[in-house]
N, CA, C and O atoms as a DFTB+ gen file, in Angstrom:
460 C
 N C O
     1  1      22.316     -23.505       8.267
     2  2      21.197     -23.102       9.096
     3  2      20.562     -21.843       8.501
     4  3      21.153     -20.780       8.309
     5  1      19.325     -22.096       8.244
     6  2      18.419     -20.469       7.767
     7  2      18.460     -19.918       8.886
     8  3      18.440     -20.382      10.026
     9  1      18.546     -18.393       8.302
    10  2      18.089     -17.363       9.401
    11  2      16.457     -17.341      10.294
    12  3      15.380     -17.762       9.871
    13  1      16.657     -16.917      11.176
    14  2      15.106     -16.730      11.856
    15  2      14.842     -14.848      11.530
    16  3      15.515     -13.822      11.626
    17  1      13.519     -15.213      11.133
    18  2      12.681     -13.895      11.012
    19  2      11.812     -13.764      11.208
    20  3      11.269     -13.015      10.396
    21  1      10.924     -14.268      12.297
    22  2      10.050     -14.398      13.305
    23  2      10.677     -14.511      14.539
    24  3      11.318     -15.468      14.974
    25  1      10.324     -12.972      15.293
    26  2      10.182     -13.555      17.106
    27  2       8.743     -13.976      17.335
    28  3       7.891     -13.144      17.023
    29  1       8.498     -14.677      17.634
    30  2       7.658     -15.321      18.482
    31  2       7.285     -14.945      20.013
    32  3       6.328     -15.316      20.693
    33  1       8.065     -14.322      20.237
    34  2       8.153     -14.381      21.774
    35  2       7.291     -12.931      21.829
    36  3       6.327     -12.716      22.563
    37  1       7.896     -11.982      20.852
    38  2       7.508     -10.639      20.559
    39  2       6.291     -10.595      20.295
    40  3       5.486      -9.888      20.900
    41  1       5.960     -11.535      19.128
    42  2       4.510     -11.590      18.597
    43  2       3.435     -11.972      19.669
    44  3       2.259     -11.610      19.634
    45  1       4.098     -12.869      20.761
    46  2       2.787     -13.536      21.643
    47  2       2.601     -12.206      22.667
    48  3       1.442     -11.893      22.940
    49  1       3.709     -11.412      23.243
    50  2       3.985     -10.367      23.829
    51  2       2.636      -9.130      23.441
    52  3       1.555      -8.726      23.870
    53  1       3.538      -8.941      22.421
    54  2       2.282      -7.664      21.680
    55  2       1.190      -8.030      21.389
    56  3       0.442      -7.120      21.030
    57  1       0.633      -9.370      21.399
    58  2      -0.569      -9.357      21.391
    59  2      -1.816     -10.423      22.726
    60  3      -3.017     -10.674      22.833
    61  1      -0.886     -10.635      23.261
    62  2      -0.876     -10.739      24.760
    63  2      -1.439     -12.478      25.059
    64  3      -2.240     -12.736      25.958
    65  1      -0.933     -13.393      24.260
    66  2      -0.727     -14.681      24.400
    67  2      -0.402     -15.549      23.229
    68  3       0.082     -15.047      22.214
    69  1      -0.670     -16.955      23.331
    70  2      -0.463     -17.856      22.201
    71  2      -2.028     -17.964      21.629
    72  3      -2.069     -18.840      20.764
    73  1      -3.357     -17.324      21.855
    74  2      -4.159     -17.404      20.669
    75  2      -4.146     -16.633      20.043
    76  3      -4.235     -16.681      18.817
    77  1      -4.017     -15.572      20.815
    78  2      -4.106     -14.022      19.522
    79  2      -3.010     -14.028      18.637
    80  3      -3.130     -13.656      17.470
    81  1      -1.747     -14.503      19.208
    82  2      -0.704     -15.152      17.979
    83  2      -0.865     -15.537      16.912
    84  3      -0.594     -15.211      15.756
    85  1      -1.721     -16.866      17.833
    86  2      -1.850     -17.508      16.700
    87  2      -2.794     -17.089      15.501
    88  3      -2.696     -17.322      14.296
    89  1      -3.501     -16.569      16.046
    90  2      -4.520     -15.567      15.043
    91  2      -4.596     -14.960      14.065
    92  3      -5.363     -15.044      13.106
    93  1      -3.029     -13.727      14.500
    94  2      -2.411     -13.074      13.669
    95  2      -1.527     -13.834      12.581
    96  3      -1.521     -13.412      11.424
    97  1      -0.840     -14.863      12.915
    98  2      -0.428     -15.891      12.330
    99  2      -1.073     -16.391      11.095
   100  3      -0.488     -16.372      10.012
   101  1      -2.196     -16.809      11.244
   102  2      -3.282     -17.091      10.313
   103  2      -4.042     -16.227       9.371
   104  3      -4.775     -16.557       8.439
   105  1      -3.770     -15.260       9.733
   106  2      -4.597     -13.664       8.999
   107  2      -3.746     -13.493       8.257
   108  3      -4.143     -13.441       7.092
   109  1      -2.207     -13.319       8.456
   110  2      -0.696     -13.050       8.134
   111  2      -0.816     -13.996       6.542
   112  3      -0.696     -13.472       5.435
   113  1      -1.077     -15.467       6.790
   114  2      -0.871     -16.608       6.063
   115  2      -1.990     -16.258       4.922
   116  3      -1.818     -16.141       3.709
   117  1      -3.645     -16.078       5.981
   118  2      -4.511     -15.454       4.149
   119  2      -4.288     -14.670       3.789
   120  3      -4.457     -14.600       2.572
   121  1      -3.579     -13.094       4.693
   122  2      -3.974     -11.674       3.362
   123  2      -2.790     -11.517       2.938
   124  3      -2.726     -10.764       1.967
   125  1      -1.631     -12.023       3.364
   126  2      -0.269     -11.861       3.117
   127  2       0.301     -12.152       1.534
   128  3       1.095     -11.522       0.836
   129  1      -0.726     -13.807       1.218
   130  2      -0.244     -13.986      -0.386
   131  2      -0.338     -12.963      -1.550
   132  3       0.646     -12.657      -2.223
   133  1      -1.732     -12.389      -1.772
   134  2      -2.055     -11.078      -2.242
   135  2      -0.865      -9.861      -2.386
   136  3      -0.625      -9.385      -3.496
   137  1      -0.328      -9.520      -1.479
   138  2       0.829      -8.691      -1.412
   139  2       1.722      -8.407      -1.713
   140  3       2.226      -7.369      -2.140
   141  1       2.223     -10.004      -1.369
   142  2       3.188     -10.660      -1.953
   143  2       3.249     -10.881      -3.353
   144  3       4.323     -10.688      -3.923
   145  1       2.485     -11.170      -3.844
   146  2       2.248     -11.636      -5.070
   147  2       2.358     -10.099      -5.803
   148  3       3.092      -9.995      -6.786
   149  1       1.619      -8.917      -5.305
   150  2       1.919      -8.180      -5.748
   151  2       3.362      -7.528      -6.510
   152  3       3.783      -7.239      -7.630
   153  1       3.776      -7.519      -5.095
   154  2       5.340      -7.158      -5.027
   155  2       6.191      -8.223      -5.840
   156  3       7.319      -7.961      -6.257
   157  1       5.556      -9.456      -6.033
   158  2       6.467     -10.096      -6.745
   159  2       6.398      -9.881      -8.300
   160  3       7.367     -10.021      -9.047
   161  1       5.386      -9.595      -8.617
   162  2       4.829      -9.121     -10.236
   163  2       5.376      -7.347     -10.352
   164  3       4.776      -6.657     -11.176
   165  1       6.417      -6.735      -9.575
   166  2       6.872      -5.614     -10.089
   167  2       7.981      -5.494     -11.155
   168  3       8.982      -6.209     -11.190
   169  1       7.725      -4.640     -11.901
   170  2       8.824      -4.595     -13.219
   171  2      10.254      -4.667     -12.365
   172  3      10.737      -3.893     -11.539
   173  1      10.657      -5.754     -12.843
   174  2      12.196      -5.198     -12.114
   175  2      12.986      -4.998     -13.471
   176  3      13.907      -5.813     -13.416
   177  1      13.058      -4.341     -14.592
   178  2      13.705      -4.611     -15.520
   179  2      13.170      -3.507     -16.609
   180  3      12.612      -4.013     -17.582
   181  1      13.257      -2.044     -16.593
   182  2      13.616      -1.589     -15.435
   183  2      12.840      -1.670     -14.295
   184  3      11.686      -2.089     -14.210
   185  1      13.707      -1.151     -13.248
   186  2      12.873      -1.520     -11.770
   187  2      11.899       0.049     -12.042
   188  3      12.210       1.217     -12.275
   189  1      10.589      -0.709     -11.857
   190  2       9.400       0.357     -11.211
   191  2       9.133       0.722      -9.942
   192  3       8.314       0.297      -9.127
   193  1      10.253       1.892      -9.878
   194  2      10.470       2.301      -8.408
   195  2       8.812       2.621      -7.213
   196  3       8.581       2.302      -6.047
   197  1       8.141       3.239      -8.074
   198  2       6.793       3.109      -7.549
   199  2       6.089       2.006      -7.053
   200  3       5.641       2.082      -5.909
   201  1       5.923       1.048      -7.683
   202  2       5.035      -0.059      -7.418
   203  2       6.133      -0.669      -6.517
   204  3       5.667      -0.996      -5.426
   205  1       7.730      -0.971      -6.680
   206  2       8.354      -1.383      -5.616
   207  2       8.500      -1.005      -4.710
   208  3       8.928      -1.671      -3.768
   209  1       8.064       0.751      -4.631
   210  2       8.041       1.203      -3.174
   211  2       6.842       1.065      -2.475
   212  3       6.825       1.078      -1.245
   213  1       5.880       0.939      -3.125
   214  2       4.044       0.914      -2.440
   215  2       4.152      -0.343      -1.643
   216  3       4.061      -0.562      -0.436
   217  1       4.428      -1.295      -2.943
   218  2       4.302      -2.657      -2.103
   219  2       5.326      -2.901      -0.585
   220  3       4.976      -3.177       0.563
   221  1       6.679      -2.664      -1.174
   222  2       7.340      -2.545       0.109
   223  2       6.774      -1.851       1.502
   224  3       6.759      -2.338       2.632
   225  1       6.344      -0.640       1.081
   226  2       5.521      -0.216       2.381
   227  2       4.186      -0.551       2.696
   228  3       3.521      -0.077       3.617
   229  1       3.796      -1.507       1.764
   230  2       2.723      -2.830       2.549
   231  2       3.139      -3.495       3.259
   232  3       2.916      -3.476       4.470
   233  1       3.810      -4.204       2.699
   234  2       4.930      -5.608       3.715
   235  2       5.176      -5.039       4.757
   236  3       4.757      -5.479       5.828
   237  1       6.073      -3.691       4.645
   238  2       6.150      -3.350       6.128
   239  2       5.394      -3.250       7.259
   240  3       5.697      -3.670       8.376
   241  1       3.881      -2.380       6.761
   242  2       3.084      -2.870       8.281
   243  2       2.693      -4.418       8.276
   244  3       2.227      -4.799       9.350
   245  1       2.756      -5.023       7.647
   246  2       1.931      -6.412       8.226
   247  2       3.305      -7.402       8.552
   248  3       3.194      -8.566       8.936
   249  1       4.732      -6.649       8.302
   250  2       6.148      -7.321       8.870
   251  2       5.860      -7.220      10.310
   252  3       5.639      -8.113      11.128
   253  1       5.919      -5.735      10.466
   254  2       6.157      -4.824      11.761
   255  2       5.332      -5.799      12.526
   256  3       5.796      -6.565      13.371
   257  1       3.597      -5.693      12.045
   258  2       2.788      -6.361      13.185
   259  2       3.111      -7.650      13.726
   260  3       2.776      -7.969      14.866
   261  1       4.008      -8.710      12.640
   262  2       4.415     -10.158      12.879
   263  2       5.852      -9.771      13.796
   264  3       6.160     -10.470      14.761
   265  1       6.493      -8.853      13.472
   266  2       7.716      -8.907      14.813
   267  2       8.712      -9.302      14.320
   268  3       9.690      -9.807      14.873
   269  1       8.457      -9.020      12.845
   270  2       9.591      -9.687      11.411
   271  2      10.679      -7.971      11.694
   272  3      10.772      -7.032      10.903
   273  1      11.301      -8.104      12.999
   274  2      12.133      -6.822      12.565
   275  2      12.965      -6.127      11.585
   276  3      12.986      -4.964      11.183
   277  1      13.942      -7.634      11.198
   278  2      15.158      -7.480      10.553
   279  2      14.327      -7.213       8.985
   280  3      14.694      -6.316       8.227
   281  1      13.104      -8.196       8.645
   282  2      12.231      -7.793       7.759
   283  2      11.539      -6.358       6.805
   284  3      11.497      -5.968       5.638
   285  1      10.958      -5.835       8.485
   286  2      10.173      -4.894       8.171
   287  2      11.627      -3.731       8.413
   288  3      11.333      -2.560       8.175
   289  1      12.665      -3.906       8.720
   290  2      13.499      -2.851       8.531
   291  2      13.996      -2.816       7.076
   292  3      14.151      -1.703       6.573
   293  1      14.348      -4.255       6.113
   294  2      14.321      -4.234       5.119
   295  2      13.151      -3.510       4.106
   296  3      13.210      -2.692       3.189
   297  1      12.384      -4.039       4.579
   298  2      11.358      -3.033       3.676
   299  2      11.238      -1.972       3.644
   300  3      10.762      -1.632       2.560
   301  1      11.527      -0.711       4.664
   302  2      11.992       0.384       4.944
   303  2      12.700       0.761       4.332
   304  3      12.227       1.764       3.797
   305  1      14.132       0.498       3.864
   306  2      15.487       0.530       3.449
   307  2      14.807       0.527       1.915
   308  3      14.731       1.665       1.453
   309  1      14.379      -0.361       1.178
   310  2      13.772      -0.630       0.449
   311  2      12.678       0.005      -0.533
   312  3      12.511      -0.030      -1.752
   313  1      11.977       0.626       0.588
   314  2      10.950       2.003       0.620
   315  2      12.033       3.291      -0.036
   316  3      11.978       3.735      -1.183
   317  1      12.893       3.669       0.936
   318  2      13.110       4.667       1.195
   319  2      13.872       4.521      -0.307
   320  3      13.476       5.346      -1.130
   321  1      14.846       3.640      -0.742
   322  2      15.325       3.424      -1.963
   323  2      14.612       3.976      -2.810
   324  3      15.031       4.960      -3.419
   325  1      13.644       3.571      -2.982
   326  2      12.661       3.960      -4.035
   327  2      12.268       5.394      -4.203
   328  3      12.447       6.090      -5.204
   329  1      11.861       5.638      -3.381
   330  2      11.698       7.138      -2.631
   331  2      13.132       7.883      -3.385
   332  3      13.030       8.556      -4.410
   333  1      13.975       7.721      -2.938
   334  2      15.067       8.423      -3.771
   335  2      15.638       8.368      -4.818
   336  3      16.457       9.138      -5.320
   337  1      14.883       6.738      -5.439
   338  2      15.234       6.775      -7.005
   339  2      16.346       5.849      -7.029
   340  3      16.537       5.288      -8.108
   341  1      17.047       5.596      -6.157
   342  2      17.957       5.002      -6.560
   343  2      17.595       2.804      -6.768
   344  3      17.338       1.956      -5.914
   345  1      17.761       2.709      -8.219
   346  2      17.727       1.962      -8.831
   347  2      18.088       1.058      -8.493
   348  3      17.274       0.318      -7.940
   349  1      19.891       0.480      -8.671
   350  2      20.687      -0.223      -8.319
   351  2      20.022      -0.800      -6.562
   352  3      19.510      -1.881      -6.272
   353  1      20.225       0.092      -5.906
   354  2      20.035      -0.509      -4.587
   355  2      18.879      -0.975      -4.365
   356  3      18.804      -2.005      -3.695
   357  1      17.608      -0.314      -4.893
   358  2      16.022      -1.116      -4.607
   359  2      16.229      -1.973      -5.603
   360  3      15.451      -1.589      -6.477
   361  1      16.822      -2.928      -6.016
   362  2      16.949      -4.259      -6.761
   363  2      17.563      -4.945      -5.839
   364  3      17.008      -6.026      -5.644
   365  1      18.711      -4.714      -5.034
   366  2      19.397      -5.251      -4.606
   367  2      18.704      -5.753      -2.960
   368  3      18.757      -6.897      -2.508
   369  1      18.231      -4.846      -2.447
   370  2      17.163      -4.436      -1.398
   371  2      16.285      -5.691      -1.745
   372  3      15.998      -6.529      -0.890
   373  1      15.742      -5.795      -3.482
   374  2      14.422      -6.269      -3.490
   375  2      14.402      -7.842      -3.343
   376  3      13.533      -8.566      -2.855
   377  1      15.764      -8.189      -3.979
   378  2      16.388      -9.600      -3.792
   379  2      16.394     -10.260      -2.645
   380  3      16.007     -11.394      -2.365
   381  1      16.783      -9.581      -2.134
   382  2      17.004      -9.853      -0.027
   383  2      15.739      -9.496       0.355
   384  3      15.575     -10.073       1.430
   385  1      14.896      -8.967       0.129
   386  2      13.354      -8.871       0.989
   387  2      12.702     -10.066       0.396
   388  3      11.865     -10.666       1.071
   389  1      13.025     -10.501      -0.890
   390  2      12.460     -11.578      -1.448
   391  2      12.768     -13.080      -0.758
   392  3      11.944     -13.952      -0.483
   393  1      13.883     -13.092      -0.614
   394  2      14.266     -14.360       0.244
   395  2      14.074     -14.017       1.464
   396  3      13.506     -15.014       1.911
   397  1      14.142     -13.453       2.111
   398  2      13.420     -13.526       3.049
   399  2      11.962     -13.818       3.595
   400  3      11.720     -14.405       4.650
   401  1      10.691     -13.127       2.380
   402  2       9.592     -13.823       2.659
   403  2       8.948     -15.172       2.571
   404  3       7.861     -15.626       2.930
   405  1      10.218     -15.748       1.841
   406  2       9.690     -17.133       1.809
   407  2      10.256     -17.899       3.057
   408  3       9.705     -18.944       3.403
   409  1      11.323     -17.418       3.731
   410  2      11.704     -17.776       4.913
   411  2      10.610     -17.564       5.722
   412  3      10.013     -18.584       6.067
   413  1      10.160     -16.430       6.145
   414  2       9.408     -16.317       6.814
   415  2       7.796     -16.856       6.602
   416  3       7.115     -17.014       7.615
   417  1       7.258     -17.111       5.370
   418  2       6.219     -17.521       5.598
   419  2       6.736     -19.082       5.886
   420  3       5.692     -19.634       6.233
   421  1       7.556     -19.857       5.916
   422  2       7.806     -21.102       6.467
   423  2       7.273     -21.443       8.114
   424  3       6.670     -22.285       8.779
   425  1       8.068     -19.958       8.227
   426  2       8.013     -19.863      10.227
   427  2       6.846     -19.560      10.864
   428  3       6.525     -19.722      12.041
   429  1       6.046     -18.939       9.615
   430  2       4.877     -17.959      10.244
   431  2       3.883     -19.622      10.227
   432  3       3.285     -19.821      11.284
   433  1       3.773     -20.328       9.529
   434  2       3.836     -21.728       8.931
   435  2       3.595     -22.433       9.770
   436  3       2.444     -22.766      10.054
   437  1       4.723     -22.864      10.421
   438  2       5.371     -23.884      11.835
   439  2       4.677     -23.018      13.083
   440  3       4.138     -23.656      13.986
   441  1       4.693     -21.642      13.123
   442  2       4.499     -21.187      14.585
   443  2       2.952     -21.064      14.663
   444  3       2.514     -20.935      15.806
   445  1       1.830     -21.086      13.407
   446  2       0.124     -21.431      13.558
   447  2       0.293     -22.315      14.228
   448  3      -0.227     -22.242      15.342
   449  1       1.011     -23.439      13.920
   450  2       0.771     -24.801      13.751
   451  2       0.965     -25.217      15.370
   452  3       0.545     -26.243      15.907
   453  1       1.591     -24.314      15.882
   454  2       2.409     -25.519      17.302
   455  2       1.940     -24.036      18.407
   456  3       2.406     -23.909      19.539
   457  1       1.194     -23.282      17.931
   458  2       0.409     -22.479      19.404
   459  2      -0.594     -22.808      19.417
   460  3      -1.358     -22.425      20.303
């Protein structure tokens, strides 16, 4: 069983039903690739702690706004890695934020689709 990294319940909450959800949902799905893509084109080899920390603290607000907690706390962790230089762990960080966004754009995916 994959993990869930979308509340839903949160997202319809904070933005105060199933259209504006769904909305955000859809905004999430166009400006999100860009970002992503960014963050995925960072030197990891060596890791370019800069560009892995910028991007990470992109992802994070547009995690935060989707309700991607466990997410946007990763990206934080991730951030802050960078921020202190330490190498080893913003790789390790970057691996696990990575699988995770493809999880989540699955969900973000399924949950346009069925509000």
């Amino acid at each position: 069983m994959e993990p869930t990294y979308l509340d839903s319940e949160l997202l319809q909450k904070r933005f105060g039903g199933r259209g504006i959800a769904r909305d955000i949902c859809r905004l999430y799905l166009e400006e999100s690739p860009s970002v992503v893509r960014e963050y995925r084109s960072a030197n990891l080899a060596p890791v370019d702690l800069t560009m892995v920390g910028a991007t990470a603290h992109r992802l994070k607000g547009s995690l935060g706004m989707l309700g991607a907690e466990a997410l946007t706390e990763l990206a934080d962790k991730l951030e802050q890695a960078c921020l202190a230089g330490r190498d080893q762990e913003a790789l390790s960080l970057y691996k696990r934020l990575d699988a995770g966004l493809s999880g989540l754009r699955r969900e973000v995916e399924q949950l346009a689709n069925t509000l």
